[in-house]
TORDOGU-471741 format. One record per residue (C-alpha): residue in one letter; chain; x, y, z. Coordinates in Angstrom, 3 decimals. Example, Ala and Ser with C-alpha at 12.3 -4.5 7.8 and 13.67 -1.06 7.14 Angstrom:
REM TORDOGU-471741
@code: A	unit: A	u: 12.300	v: -4.500	w: 7.800
@code: S	unit: A	u: 13.670	v: -1.060	w: 7.140
//
This chain:
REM TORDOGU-471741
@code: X	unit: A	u: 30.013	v: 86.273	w: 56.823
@code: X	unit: A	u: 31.809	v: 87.024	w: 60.229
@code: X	unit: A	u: 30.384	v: 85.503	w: 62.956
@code: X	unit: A	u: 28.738	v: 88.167	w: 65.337
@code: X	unit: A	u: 29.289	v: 87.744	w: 68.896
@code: X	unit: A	u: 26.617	v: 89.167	w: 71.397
@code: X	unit: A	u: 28.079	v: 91.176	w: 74.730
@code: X	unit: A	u: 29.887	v: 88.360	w: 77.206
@code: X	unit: A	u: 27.969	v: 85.757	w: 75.701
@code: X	unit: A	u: 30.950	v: 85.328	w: 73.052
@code: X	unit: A	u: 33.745	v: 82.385	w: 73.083
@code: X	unit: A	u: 36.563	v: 84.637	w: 73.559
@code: X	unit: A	u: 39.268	v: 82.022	w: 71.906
@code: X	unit: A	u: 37.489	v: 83.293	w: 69.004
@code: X	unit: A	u: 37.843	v: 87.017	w: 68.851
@code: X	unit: A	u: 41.672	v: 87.364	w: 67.570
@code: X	unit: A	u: 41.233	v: 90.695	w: 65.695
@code: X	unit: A	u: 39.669	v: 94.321	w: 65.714
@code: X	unit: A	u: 37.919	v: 93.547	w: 62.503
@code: X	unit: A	u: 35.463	v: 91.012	w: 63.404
@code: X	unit: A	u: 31.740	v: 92.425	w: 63.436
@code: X	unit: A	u: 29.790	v: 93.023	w: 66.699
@code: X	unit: A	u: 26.532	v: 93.826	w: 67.850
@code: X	unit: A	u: 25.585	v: 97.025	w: 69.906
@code: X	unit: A	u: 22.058	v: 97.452	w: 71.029
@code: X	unit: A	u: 20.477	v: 96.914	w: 67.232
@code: X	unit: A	u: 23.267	v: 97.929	w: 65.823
@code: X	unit: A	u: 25.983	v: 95.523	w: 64.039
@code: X	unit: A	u: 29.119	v: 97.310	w: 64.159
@code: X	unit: A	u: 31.870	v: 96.417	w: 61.855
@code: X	unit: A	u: 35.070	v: 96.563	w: 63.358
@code: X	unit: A	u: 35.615	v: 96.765	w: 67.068
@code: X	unit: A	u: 37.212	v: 99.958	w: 67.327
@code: X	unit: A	u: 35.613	v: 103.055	w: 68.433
@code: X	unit: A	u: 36.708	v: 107.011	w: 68.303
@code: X	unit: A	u: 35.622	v: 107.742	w: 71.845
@code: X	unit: A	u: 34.644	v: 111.419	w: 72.385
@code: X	unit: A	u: 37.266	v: 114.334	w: 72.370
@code: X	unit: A	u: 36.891	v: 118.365	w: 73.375
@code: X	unit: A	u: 37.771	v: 119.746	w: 70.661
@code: X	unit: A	u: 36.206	v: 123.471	w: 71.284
@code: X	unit: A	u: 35.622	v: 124.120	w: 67.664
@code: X	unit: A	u: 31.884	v: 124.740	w: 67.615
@code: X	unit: A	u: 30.410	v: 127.788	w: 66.092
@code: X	unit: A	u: 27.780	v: 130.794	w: 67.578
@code: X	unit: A	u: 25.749	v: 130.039	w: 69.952
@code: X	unit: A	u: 27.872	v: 126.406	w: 70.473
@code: X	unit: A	u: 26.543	v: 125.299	w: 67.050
@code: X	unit: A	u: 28.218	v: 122.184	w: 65.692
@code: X	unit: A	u: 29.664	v: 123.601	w: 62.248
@code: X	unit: A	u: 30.529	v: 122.211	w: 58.766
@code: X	unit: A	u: 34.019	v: 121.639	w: 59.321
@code: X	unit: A	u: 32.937	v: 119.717	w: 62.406
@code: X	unit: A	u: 30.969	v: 117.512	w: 60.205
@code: X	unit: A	u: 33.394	v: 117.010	w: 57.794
@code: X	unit: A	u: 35.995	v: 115.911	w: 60.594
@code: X	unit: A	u: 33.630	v: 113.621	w: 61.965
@code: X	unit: A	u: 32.741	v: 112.333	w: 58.101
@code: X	unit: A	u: 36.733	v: 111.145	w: 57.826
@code: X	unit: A	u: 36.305	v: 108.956	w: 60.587
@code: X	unit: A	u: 33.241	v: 107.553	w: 59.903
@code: X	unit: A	u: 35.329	v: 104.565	w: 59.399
@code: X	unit: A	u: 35.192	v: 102.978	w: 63.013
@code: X	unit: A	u: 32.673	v: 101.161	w: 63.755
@code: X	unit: A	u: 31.555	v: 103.549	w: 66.526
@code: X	unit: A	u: 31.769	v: 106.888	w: 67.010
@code: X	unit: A	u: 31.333	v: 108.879	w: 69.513
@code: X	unit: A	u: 30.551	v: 112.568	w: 69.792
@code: X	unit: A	u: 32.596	v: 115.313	w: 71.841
@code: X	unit: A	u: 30.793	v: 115.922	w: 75.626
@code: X	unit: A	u: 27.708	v: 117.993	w: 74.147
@code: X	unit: A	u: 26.289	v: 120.179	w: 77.209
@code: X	unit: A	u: 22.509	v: 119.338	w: 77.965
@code: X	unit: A	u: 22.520	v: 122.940	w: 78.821
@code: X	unit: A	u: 24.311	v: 126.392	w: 79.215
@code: X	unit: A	u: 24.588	v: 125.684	w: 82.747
@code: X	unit: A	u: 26.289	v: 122.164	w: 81.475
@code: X	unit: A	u: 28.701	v: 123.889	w: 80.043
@code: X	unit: A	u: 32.554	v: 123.971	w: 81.288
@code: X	unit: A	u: 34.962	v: 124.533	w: 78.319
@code: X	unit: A	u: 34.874	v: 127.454	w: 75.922
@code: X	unit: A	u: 33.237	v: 126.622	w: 72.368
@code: X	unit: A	u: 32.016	v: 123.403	w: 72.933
@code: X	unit: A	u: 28.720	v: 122.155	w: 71.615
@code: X	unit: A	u: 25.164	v: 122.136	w: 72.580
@code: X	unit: A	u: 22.214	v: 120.068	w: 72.463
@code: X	unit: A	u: 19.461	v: 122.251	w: 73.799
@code: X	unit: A	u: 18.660	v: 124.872	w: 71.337
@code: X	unit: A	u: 16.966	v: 124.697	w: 67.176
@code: X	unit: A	u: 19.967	v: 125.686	w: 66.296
@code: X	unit: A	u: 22.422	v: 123.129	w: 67.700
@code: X	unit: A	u: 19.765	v: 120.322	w: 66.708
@code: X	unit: A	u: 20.361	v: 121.557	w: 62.840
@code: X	unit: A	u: 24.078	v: 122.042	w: 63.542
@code: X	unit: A	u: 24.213	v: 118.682	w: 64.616
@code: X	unit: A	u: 22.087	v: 117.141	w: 61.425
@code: X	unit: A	u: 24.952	v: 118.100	w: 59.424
@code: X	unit: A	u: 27.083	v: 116.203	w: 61.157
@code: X	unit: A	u: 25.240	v: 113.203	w: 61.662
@code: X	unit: A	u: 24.235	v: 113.216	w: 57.882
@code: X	unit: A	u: 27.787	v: 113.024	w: 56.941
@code: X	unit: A	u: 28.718	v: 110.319	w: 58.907
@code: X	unit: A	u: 25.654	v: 108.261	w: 57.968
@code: X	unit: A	u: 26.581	v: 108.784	w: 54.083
@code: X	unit: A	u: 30.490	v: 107.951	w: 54.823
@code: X	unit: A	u: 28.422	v: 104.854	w: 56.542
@code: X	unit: A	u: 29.693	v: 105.583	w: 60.061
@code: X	unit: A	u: 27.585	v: 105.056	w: 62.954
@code: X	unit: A	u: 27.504	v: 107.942	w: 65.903
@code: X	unit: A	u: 25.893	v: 108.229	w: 69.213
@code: X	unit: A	u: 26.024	v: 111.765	w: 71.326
@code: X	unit: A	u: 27.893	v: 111.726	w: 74.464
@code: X	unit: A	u: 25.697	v: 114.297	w: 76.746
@code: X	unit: A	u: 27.911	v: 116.294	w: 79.265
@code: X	unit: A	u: 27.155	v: 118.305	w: 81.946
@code: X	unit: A	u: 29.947	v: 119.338	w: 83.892
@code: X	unit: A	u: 29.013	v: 120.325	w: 87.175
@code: X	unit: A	u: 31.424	v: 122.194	w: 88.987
@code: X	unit: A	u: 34.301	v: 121.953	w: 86.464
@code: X	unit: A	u: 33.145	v: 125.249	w: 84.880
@code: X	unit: A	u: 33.338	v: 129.291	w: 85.206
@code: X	unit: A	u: 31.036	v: 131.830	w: 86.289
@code: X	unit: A	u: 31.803	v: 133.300	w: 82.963
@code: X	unit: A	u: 30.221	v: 130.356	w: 81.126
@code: X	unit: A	u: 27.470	v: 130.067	w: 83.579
@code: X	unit: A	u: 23.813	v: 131.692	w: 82.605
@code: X	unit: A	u: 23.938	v: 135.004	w: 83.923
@code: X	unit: A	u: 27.610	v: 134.312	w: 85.463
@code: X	unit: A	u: 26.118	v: 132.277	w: 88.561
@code: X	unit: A	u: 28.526	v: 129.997	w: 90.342
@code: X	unit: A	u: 28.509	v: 126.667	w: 88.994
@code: X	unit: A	u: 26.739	v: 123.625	w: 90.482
@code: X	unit: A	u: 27.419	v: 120.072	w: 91.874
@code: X	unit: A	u: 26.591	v: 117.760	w: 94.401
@code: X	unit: A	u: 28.214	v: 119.486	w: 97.352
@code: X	unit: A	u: 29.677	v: 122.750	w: 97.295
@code: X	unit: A	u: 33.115	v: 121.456	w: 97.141
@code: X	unit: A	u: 36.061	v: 123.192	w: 94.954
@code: X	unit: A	u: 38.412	v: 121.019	w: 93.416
@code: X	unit: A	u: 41.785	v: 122.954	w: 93.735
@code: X	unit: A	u: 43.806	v: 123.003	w: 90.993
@code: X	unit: A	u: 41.385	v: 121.716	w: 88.530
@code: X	unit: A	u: 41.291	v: 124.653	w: 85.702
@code: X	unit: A	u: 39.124	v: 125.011	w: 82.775
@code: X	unit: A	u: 39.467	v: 126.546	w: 78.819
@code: X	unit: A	u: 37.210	v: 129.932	w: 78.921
@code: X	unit: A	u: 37.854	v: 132.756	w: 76.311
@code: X	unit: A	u: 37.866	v: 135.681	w: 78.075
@code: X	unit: A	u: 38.218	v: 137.811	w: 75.398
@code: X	unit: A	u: 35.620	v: 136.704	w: 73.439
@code: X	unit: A	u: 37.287	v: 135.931	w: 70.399
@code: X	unit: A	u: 35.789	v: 132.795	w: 69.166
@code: X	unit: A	u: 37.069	v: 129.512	w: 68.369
@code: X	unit: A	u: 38.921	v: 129.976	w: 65.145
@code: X	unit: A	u: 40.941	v: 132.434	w: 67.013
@code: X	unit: A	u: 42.367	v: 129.503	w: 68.996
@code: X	unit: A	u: 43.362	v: 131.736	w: 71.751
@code: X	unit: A	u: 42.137	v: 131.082	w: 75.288
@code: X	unit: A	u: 43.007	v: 130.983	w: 78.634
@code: X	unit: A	u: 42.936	v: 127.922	w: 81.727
@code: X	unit: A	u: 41.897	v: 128.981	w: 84.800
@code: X	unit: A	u: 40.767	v: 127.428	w: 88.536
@code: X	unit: A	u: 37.177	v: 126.525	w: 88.389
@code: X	unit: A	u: 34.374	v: 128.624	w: 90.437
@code: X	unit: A	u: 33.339	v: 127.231	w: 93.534
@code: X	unit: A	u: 30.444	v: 125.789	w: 92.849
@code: X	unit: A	u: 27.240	v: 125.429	w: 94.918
@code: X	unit: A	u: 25.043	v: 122.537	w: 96.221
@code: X	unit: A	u: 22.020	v: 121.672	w: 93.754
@code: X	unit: A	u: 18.677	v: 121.594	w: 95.798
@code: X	unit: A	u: 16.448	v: 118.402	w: 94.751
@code: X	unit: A	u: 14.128	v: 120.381	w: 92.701
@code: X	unit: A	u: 17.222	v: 121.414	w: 90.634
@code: X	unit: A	u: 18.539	v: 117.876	w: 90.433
@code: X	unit: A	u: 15.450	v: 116.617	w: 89.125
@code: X	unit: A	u: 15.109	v: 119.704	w: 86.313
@code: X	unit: A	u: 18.687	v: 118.571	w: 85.538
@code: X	unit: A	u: 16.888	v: 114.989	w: 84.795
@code: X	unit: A	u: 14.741	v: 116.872	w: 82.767
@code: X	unit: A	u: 17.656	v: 118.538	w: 80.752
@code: X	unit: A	u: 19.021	v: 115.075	w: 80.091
@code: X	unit: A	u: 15.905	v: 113.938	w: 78.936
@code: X	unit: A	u: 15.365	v: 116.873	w: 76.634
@code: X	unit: A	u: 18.725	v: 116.324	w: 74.699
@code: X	unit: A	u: 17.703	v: 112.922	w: 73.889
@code: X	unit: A	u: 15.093	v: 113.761	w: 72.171
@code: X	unit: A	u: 17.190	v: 116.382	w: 70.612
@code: X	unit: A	u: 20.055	v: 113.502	w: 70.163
@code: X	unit: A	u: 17.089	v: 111.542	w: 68.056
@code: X	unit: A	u: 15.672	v: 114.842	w: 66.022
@code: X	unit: A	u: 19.677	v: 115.465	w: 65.107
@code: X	unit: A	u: 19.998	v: 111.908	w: 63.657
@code: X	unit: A	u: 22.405	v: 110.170	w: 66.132
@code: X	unit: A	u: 22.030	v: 106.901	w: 66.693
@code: X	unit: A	u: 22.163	v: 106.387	w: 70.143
@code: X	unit: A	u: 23.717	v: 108.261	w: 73.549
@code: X	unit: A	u: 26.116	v: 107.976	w: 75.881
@code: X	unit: A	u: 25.673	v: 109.582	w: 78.945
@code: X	unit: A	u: 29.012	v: 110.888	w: 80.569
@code: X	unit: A	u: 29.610	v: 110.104	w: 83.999
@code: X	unit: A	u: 33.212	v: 109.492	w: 83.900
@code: X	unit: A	u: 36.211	v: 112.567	w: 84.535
@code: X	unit: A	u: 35.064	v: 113.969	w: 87.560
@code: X	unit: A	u: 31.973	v: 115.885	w: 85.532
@code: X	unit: A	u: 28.619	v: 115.539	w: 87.694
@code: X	unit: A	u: 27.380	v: 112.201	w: 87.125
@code: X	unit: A	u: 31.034	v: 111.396	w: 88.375
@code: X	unit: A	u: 30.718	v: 113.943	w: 91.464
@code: X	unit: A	u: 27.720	v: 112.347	w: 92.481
@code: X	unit: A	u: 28.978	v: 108.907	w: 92.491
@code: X	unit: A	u: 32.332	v: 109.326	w: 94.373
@code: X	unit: A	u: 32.618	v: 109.436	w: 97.815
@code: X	unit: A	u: 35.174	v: 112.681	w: 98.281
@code: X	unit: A	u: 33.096	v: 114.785	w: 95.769
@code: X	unit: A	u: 29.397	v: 114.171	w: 97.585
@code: X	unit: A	u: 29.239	v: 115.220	w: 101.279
@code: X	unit: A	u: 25.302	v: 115.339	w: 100.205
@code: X	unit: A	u: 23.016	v: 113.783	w: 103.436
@code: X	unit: A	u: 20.053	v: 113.581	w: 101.288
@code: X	unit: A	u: 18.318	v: 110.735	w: 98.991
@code: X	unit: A	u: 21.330	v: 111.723	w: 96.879
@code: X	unit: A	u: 24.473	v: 111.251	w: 98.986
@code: X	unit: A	u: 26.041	v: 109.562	w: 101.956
@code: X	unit: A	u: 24.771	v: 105.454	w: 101.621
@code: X	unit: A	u: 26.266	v: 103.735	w: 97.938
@code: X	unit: A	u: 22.457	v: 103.544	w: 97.126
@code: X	unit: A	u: 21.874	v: 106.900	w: 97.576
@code: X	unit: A	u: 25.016	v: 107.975	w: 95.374
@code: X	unit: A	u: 23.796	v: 106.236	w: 92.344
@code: X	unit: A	u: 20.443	v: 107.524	w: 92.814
@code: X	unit: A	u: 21.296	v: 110.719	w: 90.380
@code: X	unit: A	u: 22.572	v: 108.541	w: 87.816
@code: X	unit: A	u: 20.105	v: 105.837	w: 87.854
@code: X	unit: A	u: 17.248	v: 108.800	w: 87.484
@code: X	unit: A	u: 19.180	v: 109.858	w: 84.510
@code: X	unit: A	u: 19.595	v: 107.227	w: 82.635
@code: X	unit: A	u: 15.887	v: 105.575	w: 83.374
@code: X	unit: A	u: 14.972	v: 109.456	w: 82.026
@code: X	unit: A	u: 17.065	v: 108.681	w: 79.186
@code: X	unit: A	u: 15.872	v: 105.643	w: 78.495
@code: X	unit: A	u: 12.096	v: 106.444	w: 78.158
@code: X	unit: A	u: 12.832	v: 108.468	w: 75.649
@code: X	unit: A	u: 15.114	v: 106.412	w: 73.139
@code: X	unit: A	u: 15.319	v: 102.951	w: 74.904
@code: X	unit: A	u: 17.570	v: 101.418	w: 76.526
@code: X	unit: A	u: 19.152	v: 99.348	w: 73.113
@code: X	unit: A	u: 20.742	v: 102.837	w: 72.299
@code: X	unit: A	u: 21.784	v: 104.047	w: 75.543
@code: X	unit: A	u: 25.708	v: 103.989	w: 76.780
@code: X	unit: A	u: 27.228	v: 105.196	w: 79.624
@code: X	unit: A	u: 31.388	v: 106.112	w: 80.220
@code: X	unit: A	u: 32.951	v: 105.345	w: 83.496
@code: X	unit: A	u: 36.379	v: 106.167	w: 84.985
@code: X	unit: A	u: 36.678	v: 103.769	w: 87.876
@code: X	unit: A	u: 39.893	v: 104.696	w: 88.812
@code: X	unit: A	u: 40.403	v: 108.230	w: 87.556
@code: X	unit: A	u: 41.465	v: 111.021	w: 89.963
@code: X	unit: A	u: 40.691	v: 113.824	w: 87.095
@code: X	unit: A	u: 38.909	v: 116.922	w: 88.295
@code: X	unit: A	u: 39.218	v: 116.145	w: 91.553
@code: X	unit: A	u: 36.473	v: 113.328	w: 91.837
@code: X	unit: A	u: 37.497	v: 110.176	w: 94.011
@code: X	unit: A	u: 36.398	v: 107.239	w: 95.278
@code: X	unit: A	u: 37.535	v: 105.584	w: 98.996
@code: X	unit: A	u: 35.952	v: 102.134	w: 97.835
@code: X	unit: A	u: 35.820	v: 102.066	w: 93.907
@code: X	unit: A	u: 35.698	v: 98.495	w: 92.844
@code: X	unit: A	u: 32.817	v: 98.379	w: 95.273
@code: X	unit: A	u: 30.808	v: 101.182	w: 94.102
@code: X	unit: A	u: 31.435	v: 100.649	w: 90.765
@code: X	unit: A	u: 30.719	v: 97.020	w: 90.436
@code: X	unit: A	u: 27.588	v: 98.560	w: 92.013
@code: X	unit: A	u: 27.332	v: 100.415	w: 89.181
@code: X	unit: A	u: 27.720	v: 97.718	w: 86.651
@code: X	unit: A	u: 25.011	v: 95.803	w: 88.092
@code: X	unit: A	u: 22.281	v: 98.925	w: 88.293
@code: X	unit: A	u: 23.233	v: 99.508	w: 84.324
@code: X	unit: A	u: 22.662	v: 95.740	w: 83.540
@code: X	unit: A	u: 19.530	v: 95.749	w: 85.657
@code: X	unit: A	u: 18.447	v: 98.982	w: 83.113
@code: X	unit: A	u: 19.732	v: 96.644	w: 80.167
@code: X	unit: A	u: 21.830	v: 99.487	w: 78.608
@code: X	unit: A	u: 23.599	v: 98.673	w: 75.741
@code: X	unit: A	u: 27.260	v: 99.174	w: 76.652
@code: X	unit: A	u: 29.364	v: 100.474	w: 79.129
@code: X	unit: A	u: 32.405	v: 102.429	w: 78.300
@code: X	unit: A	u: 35.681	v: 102.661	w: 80.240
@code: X	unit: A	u: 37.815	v: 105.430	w: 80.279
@code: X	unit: A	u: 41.508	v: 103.629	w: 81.761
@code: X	unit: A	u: 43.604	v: 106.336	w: 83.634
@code: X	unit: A	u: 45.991	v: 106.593	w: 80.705
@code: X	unit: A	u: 48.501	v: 109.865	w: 82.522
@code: X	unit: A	u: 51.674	v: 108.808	w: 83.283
@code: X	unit: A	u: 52.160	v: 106.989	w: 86.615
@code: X	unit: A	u: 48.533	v: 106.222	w: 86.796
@code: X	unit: A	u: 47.034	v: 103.710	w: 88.826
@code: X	unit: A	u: 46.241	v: 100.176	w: 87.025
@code: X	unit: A	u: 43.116	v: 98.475	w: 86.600
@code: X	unit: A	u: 43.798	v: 94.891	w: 87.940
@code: X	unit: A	u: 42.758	v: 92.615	w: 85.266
@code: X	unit: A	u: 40.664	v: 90.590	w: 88.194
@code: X	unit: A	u: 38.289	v: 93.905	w: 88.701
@code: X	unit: A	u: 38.024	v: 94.039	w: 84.649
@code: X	unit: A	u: 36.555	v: 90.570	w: 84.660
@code: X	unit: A	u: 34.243	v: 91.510	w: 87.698
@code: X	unit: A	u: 33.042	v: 94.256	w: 85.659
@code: X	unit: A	u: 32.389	v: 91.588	w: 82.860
@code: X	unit: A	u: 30.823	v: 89.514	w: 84.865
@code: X	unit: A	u: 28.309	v: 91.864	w: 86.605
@code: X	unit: A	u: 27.625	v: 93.464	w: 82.974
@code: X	unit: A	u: 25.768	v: 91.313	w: 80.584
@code: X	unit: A	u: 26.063	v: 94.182	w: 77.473
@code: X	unit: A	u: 28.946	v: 95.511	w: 75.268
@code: X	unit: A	u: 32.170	v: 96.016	w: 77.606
@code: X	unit: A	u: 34.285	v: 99.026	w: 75.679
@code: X	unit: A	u: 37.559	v: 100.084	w: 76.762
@code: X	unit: A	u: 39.581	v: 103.684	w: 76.020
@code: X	unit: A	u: 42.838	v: 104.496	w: 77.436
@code: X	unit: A	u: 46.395	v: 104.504	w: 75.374
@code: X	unit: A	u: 45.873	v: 100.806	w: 73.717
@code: X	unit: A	u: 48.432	v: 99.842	w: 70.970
@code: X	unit: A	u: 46.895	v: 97.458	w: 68.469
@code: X	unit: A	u: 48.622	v: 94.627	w: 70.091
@code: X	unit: A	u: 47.480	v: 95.680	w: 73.402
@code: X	unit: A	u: 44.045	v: 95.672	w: 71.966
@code: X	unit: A	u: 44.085	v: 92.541	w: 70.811
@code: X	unit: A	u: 45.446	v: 90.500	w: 73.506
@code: X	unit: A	u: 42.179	v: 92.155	w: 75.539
@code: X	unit: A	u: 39.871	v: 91.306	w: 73.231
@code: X	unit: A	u: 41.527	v: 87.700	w: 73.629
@code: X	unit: A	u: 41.007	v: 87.397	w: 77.169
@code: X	unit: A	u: 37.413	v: 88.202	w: 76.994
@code: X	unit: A	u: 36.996	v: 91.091	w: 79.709
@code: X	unit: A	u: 36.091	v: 93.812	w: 76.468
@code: X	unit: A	u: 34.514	v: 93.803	w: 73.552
@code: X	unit: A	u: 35.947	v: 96.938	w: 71.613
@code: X	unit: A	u: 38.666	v: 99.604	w: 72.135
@code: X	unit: A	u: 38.311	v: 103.058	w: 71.745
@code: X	unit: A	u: 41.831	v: 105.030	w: 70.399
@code: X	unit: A	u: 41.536	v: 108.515	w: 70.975
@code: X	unit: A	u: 44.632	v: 110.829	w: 70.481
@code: X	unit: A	u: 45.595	v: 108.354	w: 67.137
@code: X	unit: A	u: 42.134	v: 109.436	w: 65.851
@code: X	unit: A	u: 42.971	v: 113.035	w: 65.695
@code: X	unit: A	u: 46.049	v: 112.663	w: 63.013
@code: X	unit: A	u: 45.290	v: 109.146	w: 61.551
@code: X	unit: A	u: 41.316	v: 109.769	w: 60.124
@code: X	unit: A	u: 41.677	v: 106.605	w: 58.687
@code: X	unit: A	u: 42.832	v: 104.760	w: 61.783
@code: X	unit: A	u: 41.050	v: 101.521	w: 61.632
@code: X	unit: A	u: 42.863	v: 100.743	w: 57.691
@code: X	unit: A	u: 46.115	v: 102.085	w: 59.582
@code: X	unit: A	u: 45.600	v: 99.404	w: 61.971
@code: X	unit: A	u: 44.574	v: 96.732	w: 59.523
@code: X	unit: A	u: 47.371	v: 97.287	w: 57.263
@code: X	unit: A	u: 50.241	v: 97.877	w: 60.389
@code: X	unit: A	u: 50.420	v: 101.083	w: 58.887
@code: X	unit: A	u: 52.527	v: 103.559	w: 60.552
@code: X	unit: A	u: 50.357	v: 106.049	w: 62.156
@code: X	unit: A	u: 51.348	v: 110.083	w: 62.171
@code: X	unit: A	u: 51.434	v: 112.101	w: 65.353
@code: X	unit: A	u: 48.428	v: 115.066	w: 66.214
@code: X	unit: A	u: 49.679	v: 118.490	w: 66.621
@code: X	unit: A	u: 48.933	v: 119.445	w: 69.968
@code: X	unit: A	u: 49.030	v: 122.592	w: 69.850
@code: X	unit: A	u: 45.700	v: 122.458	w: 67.744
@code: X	unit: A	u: 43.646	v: 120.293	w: 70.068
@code: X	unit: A	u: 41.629	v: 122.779	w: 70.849
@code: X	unit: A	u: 39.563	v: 125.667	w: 69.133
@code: X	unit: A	u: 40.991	v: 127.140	w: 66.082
@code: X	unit: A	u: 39.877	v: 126.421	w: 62.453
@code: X	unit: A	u: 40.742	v: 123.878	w: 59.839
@code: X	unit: A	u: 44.436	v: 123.557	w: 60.625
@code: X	unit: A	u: 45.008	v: 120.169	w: 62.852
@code: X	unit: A	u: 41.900	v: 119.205	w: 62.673
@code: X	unit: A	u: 40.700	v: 118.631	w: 59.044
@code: X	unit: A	u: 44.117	v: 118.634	w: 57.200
@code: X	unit: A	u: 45.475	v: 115.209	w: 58.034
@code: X	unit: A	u: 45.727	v: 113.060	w: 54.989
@code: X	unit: A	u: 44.794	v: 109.929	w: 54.938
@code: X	unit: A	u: 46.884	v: 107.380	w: 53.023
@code: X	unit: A	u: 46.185	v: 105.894	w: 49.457
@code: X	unit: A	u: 43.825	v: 102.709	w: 49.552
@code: X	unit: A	u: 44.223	v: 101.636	w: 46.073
@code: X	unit: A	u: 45.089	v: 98.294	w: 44.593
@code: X	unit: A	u: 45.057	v: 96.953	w: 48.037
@code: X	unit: A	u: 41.950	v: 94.138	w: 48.246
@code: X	unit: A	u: 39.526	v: 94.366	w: 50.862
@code: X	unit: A	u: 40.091	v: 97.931	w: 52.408
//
């Protein structure tokens, strides 16, 4: 058998591939390459997960992790039109179908919860109230998907538009909004995933309390680098009660300027970061790289101080190449590497990868909402008569 390697504890000289085995939380994973989450707005009534959605998570059950698209704890979580839920019966059984697949393909999945914060539209909002966020700051430019028409998702026609100006959560709301978290865990375990990750990367409202320019708060929940990670420490301790902490993730963009959520000091506060989450023993943290072009680089010297303050799976997202992947596992600073856009045309990207098989380009104009086309259709290449697929 492969030898399993345990978080930073590992002799990197000896992790030269994608394919060696890995442990996350209690799970042992068996390749190193993950299908991080992607909006795909395809959900159903009501932001049901659907059949086809569990069918197109069932031909990528392949990786050794998936997970989910940004699943609102909430209506009020919500930013993008016809994306899933995780508060209502009916999402829960939406989502069983989906989790059942990938379990019988032999995948393993965890739920990334979402809520949004500001990035939404009074139209989306329960009883078209403005959205919420740390401070009642608007992030110009920043649009979001909302169907004003109604039509549904298998229409695939939408329209982008500047998000609402939000308003300032009091701390009773902030602490229901704890609540909400907790509440789709437990709905995360009745639906069969296998774990959570908590989204706090993108600019969404984990992110907006964290960096500096998005929370003008004075509170417990703003100002001091203490008091910004106070929201996201309550959250994931809620989180954590409920499932334990073995099966708990959380995404990060240190660097990323997306929706209009910076930091003036962010290898400071999030090396903070990284040590809070190892203090909580989380299972892994998950990187999202700025991947846009012109993009500001992580320096490989604050990867390994994220490494070093972070004693639990390291995983990494953001336009890797196989080789690319690779040479980071090599130097020790991650221990797997999510591939997004390749996921959506290559369902069967990890054999691609093992076999340097070339891999097919998505159809973008099918990213998001409409039915089967561009989203279940992509074949997946012949695996017979080739050993050990």
């Amino acid at each position: 058998m492969e030898n399993i390697q345990l978080g930073n504890k590992h002799n990197p000289a000896t992790i030269n591939t994608l394919f060696t085995r890995h442990q996350v939380g209690p799970y042992v994973i068996k390749n190193r390459i993950v299908m991080p989450p992607m909006t795909r707005s395809r959900a159903g009534e009501g932001n049901v997960a659907t059949g086809l959605m569990a069918e197109y998570y069932r031909q990528r059950a392949s990786a050794g992790l998936i997970v989910s698209e940004g699943t609102q704890v909430s209506q009020q979580g919500q930013g993008y039109a016809w994306t899933p839920g995780i508060y209502s019966p009916a999402q829960v059984k939406g989502w069983q179908k989906v989790t059942r697949a990938v379990h019988q393909a032999g995948g393993i999945i965890f739920a990334q919860l979402w809520h949004v914060g500001r990035v939404s539209h009074t139209s989306l909002q329960p009883n078209g109230q403005a959205p919420v966020s740390a401070s009642a700051l608007l992030a110009k430019g920043v649009k979001v998907f909302i169907d004003p028409e109604g039509k549904g998702p298998e229409a695939g026609v939408g329209e982008m538009v500047q998000h609402s100006l939000p308003r300032a959560l009091s701390i009773p709301e902030i602490k229901e909004i704890v609540h909400d978290f907790a509440r789709a865990t437990k709905n995360a375990v009745k639906s069969g995933f296998d774990g959570v990750e908590l989204h706090g990367a993108n600019g969404y409202l984990i992110n907006q309390f964290l960096d500096s320019q998005a929370n003008h708060r004075t509170d417990v929940y703003g100002g001091t680098l203490e008091n910004r990670l106070r929201f996201l420490k309550e959250v994931t301790q809620a989180v954590i009660e409920v499932i334990g902490n073995e099966k708990v993730g959380v995404r990060l963009a240190p660097l990323t300027t997306l929706q209009g959520a910076v930091d003036d000091r962010p290898e400071e506060t999030y090396l903070a970061v990284a040590e809070l989450l190892n203090d909580l023993e989380i299972a892994y943290i998950h990187i999202a790289e700025a991947d846009w072009e012109d993009a500001p680089l992580m320096k490989t010297s604050f990867k390994r101080a994220l490494r070093k303050a972070f004693s639990g799976t390291m995983i990494y997202s953001g336009k890797y190449t196989k080789e690319k992947a690779v040479s980071a596992l090599q130097e020790g600073w991650v221990d797997m590497i999510g591939f997004g856009r390749p996921f959506i045309a290559n369902p069967d990207l990890p054999y691609r990868l093992k076999h340097d098989l070339p891999l097919s380009e998505g159809d973008r104009t099918t990213y998001f909402g409409g039915g089967a086309k561009g989203y279940v259709d992509y074949p997946s290449v012949q695996v017979e008569n080739i050993p050990n697929a």
